[in-house]
N, C-alpha and C positions, 0 to 999 in steps of 0.2 A: 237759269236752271242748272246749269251747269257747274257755278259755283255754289248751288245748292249741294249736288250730288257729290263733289269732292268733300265737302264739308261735312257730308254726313258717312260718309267711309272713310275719315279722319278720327269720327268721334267712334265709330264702329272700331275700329283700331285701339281707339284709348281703351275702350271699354272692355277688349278682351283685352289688352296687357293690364289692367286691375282684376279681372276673372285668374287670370293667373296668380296672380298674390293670393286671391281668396283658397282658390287650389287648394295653393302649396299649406296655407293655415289652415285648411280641411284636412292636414292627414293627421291618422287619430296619433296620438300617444300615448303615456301611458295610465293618464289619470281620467280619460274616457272610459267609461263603462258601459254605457248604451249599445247599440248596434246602429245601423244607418245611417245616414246627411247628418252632419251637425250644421250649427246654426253659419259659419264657416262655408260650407259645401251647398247649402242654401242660396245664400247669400252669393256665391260665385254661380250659380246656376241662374239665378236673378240676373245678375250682372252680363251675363254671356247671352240669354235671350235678349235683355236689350241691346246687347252689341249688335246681335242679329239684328233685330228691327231696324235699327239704325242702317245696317250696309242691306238688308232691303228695300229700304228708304230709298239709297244710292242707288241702286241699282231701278229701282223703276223712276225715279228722276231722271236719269242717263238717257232711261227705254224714250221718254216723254222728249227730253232736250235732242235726241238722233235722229226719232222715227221708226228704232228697229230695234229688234232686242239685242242689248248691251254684250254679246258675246261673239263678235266680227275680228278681233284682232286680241294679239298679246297682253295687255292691259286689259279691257275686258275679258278674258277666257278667263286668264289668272285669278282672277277678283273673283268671277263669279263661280272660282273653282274651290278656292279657301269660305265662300259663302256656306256653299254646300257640304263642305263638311264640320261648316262649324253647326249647320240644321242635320246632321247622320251624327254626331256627337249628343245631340238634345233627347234628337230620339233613343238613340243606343241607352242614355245616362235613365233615361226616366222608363226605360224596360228592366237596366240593371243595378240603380242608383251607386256608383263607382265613381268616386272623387277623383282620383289617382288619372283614368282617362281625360277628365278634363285638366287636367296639369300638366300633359304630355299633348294634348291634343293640340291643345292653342297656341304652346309657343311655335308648334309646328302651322300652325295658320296663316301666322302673322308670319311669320318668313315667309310663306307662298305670297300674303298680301304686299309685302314688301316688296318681294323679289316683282311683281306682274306693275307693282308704282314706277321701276325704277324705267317702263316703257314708255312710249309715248299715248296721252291722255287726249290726244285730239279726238273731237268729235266729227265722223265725217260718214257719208252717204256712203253707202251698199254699193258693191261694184258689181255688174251688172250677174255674175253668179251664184251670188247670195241674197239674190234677189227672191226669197222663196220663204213660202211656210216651214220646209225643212230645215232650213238653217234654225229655226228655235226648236224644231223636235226635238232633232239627229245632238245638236249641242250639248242642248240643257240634259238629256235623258244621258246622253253619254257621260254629261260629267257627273250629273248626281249619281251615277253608279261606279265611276272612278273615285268621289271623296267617300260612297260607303266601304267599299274598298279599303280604303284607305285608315278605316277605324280598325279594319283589322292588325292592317302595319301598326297603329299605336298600340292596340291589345298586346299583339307579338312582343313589340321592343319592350312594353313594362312587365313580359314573361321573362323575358332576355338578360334584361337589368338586374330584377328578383333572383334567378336560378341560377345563374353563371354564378361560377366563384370567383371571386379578384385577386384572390390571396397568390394565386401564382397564374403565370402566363401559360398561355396555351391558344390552339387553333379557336376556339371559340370565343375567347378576349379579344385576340385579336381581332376576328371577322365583326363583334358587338362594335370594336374601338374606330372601325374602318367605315361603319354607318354612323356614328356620331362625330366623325373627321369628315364626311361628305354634308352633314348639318350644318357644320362650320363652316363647309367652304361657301356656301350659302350667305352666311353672316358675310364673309369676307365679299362676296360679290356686291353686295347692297352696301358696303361700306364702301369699296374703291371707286362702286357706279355713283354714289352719292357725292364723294368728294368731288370727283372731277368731273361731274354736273354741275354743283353748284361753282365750280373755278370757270365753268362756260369753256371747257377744253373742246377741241376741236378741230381734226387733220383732213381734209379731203384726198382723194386719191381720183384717179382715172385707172380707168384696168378694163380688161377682154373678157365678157362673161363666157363661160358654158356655148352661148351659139354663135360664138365669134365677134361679136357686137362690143364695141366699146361705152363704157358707162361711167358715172360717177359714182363714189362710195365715200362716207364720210363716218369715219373713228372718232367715239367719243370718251376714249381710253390710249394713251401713249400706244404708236404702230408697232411690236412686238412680231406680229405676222402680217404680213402683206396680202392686198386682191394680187391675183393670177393676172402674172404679165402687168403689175401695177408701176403708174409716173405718181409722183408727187409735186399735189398744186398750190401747197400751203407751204408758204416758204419760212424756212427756219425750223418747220418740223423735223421731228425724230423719223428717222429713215428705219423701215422693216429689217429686223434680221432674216426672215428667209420669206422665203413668197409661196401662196400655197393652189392649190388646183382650181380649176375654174369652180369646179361641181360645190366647190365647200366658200359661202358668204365668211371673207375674209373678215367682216367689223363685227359678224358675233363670233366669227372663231375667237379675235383677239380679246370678245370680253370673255368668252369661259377661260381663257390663257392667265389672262390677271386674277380670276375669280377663284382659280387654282393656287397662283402666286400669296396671292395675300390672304386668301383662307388659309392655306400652312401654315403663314406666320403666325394665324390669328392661334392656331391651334397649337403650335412651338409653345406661343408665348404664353398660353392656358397650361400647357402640364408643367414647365418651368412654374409657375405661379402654385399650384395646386399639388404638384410632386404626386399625382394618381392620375390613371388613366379617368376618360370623362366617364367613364360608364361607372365606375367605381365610385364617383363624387357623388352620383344621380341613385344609387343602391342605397342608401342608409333612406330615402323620400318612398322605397317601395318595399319597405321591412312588414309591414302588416298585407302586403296584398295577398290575396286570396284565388289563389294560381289555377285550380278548377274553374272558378268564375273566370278568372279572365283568356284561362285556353277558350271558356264558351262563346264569349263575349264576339272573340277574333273568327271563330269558325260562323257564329249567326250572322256578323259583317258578311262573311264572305257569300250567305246561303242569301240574305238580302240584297246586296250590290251587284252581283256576278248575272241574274237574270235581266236586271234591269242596266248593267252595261252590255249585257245582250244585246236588249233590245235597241240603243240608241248607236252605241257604235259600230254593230254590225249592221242590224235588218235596217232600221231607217238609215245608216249610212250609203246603204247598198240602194234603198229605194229612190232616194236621191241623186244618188249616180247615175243611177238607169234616165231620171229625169234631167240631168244638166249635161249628162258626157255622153249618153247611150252605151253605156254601159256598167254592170256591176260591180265589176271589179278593174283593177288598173294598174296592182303594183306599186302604187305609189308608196312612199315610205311611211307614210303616217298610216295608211291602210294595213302594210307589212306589220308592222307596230302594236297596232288594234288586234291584230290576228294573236298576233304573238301573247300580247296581253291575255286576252279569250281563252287560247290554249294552256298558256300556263295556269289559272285559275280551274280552268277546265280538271288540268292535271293535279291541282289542290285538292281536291273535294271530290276527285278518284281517292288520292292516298290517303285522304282521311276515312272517307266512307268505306272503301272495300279495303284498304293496308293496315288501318289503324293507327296511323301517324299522328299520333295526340300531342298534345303536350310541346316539350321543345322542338319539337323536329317540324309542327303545325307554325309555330312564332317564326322560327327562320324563314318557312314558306312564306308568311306574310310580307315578310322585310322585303324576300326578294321582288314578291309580285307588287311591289311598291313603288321597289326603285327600279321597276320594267316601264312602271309609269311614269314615274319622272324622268326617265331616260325620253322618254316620247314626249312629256308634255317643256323639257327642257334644249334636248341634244337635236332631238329630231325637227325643232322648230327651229334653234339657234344655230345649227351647223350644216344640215340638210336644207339642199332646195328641193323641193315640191309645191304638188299645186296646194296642199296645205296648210302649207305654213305662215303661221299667224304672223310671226315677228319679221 
């Protein structure tokens, strides 16, 4: 069952990286005359629901090969968080039929599905606190209103792309060039985690956690930072340039260390090639958008997403708390996060509703409240210890 379910979020994969080709040959030119989908935008729409079905396939083969629902650790959350927005993408498209979102949407998918592959795929029992109904409420409801969310960040960035001018630099190229530099470094982590996966690299360490305790750690990325108080048990390995605090998991510090490393390069060696900033390469794909539809597009994301990460991140995470720690709240980081998350949407759809912050100054909000989430669903899991944390 299990080489079922990998098999069919392989083919869920292929299926949106050909949805993207269809895309990109959906945007009109100039010997369209019609209005709406052409046969192009159809055709990628086809294509992208079977992807879905496919990694829904996956994902309940998983549910069936575990015993539980498929969203317990790193690997599952990830998957079934690219899932979700590739199902608030179908629906957003067939409310506003918008090529251009699905051309932005999915290459951003497939990086999340990428990035959540490059964890470990073991299947393994519930430990004994997620042992609950809640764990599928509080998850699933939390993330499907993170990836609708998340349709807004696409709405924004093809507002972004569109309106900015390229022609000369300024504060607002710059901040567009600094989210498409943080896309890449992306690419560059799923590239350097792939390589030296497949080489079988691999450094163990001993080191002093957080409560004094000694433990093992094992790097599966050349040692660049060190566990706190860390020996090395692998001999002939590369020895740490600096060592870092208990509170911070030294082997994923050192993957976002390299993920930074060689996403630059990736990104160096993209404007050397291309002599334009990326946002500027990505603007001739968004000449025909239609900037009132798509400011509406990112505000309806937010007026659909934002009640229902309500509900899951907050109230069921809290009511589940009450039931596994006896308490509501706790401080923890990923909870700190959630809030923060909550509040800054919160404070979205104040400034649009009562300020009138339409238009560009609405897309920027989007971006940010984006990457508040992927600061949570990335930094706060890979660098933060809590009781949350998936990876």
């Amino acid at each position: 069952m299990a080489e079922i379910s990998s098999g069919l979020l392989n083919a869920a994969f292929i299926l949106y990286l050909a949805a993207v080709f269809l895309f990109g040959g959906s945007i009109p030119d100039k010997r369209q005359k019609t209005a709406g989908p052409n046969r192009w935008a159809k055709s990628a729409v086809a294509v992208t629901i079977a992807g879905f079905t496919a990694q829904l396939g996956f994902f309940i083969t998983r549910w069936i090969a575990s015993g539980h629902a498929p969203v317990s650790n790193m690997y599952e959350f990830t998957t079934f968080f690219g899932m979700m927005m590739v199902l608030a993408f179908i629906i957003i498209y067939f409310m506003y039929k918008v090529s251009i979102i699905g051309l932005f949407t999915l290459p951003v998918v497939l990086l999340i599905i990428a990035y959540g592959s490059m964890f470990p795929r073991y299947v393994t029992p519930l430990i004994p606190a997620l042992q609950s109904e809640w764990l599928y409420i509080h998850v699933t409801t939390a993330a499907l209103g993170q990836a609708i969310l998340a349709i807004s960040f696409i709405a924004g960035l093809v507002y972004l792309v569109r309106n900015i001018d390229q022609s000369e630099p300024s504060k607002k190229t710059f901040w567009l060039e600094v989210i498409m530099f943080v896309l890449i470094l992306t690419v560059g982590y799923i590239l350097i985690t792939t390589g030296f996966r497949l080489a079988n690299f691999e450094t163990e360490f001993s080191w002093v956690d957080k409560r004094g305790k000694e433990a093992s750690m094992v790097y599966h990325l050349p040692a660049l930072a060190g566990p706190h108080d860390w020996k090395l048990m692998t001999d002939g390995a590369m020895k740490p340039l600096f060592s870092l605090p208990a509170i911070v998991d030294g082997s994923k510090f050192n993957t976002v260390l390299w993920s930074v490393i060689s996403g630059t390069i990736l990104y160096v060696l993209f404007r050397l090639i291309a002599r334009k900033r990326v946002a500027a390469v990505l603007q001739p794909l968004t000449k025909k958008v239609n900037l009132d539809l798509t400011d509406e597009i990112g505000y309806r994301s937010v007026t659909i997403g934002f009640p229902i990460f309500t509900l899951g991140a907050l109230i069921f995470a809290m009511i589940w708390a009450q039931i596994a720690w006896n308490r509501f709240w706790g401080w923890d980081p990923k909870e700190v996060w959630a809030l923060i998350t909550w509040l800054f949407y919160a404070a979205y759809l104040h400034l649009r509703l009562s300020k009138g912050w339409h238009g560009e100054k609405s897309a920027w909000l989007a971006v940010i409240g984006f990457a508040i989430i992927m600061f949570n669903l990335i930094f706060v899991n890979m660098v933060i210890a809590g009781l949350h944390s998936y990876a």
